[in-house]
C-alpha positions in Angstrom: -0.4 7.5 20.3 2.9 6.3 18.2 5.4 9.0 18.4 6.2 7.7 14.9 4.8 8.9 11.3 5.6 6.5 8.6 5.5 7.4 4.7 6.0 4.9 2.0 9.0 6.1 -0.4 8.9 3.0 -3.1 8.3 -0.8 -3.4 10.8 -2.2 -5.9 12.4 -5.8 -6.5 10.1 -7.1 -3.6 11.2 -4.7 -1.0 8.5 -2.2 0.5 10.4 1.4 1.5 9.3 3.8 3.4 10.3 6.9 5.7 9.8 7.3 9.3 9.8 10.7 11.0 9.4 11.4 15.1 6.4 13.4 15.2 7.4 15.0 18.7 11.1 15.7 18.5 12.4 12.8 21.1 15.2 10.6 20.3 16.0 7.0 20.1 15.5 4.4 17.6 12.0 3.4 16.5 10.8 -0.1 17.7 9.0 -1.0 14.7 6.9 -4.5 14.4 5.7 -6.0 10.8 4.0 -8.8 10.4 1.7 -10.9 7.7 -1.1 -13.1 9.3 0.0 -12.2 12.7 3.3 -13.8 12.2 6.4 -11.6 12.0 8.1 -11.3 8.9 11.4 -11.7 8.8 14.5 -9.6 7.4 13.0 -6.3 8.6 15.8 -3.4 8.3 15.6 -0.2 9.9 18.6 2.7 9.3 19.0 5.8 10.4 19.4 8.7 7.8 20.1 11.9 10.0 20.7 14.2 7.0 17.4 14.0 6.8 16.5 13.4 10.1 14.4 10.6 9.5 15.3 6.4 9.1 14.8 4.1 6.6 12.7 1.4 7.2 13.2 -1.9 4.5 10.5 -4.5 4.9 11.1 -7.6 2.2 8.1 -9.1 0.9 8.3 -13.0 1.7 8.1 -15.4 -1.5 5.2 -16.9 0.6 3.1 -14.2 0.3 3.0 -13.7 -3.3 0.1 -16.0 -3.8 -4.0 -15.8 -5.0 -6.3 -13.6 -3.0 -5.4 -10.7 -0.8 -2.3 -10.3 1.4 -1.9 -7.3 3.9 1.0 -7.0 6.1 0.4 -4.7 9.4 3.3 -2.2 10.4 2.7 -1.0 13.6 4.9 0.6 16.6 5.8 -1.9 19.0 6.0 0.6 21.6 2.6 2.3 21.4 1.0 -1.1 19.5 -0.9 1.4 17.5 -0.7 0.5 13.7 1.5 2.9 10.8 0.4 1.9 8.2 -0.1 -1.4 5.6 1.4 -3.4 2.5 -1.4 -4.9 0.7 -0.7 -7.4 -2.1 -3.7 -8.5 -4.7 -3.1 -11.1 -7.0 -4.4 -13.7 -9.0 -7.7 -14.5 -9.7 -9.5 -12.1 -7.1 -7.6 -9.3 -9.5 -8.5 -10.4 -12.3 -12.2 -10.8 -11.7 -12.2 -6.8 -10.3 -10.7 -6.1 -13.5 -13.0 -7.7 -15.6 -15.8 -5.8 -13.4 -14.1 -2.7 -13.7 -13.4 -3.0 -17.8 -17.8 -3.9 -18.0 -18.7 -0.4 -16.2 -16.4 1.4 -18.5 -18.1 -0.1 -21.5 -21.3 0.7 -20.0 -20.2 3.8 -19.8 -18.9 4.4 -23.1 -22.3 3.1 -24.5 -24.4 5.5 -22.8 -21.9 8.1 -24.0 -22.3 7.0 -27.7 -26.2 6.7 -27.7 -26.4 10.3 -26.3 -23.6 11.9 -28.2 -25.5 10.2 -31.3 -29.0 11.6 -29.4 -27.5 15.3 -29.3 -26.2 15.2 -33.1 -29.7 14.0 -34.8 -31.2 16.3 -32.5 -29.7 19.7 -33.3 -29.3 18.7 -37.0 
């Protein structure tokens, strides 16, 4: 079991953020491994912050990921090998046919709505 607990804090202008606290009170830096198609990515930043007795960790999301389909980058401890958490990217045309999906039920939806709103009025007229 990781002795690491990782929360995400932001992604902005292409680099993920996120928090990692010690979960049982040791010390030491955290040996953290990220990587995207079981290749490491590169540029990985880890910093302590002791006010808050925690560090930062600062993954940058690779130009070569950005790309159609599904991308999911694997944080894990390198110590333990046991996986924190995940940055997944969707993009493209996989998105946009899941959009499209989604926007039909919602119609479908509305419609059923309508008829029985319409049902309910004629009916206690």
């Amino acid at each position: 079991m990781s002795d690491w607990t990782l929360t995400k804090t932001r992604l902005f202008e292409g680099t993920w953020e996120g928090a990692l606290t010690r979960t049982n009170g040791g010390s030491g830096e955290p040996n953290i491994k990220v990587t995207l198609l079981n290749i490491p990515v590169d540029g990985v930043e880890i910093k302590e912050d002791a006010e808050n007795n925690r560090w930062v960790l600062r993954i940058p999301i690779p130009s070569e990921a950005i790309a159609d389909g599904v991308q999911t980058f694997l944080i894990t401890d390198a110590d333990s090998d046991e996986m924190l958490d995940t940055i997944t990217l969707i993009s493209g045309e996989v998105l946009a046919d899941d959009i499209r999906a989604e926007l039909d039920l919602l119609r479908a939806e509305l419609d059923m709505l309508k008829r029985a709103f319409r049902r309910h009025c004629v009916e206690t007229m």
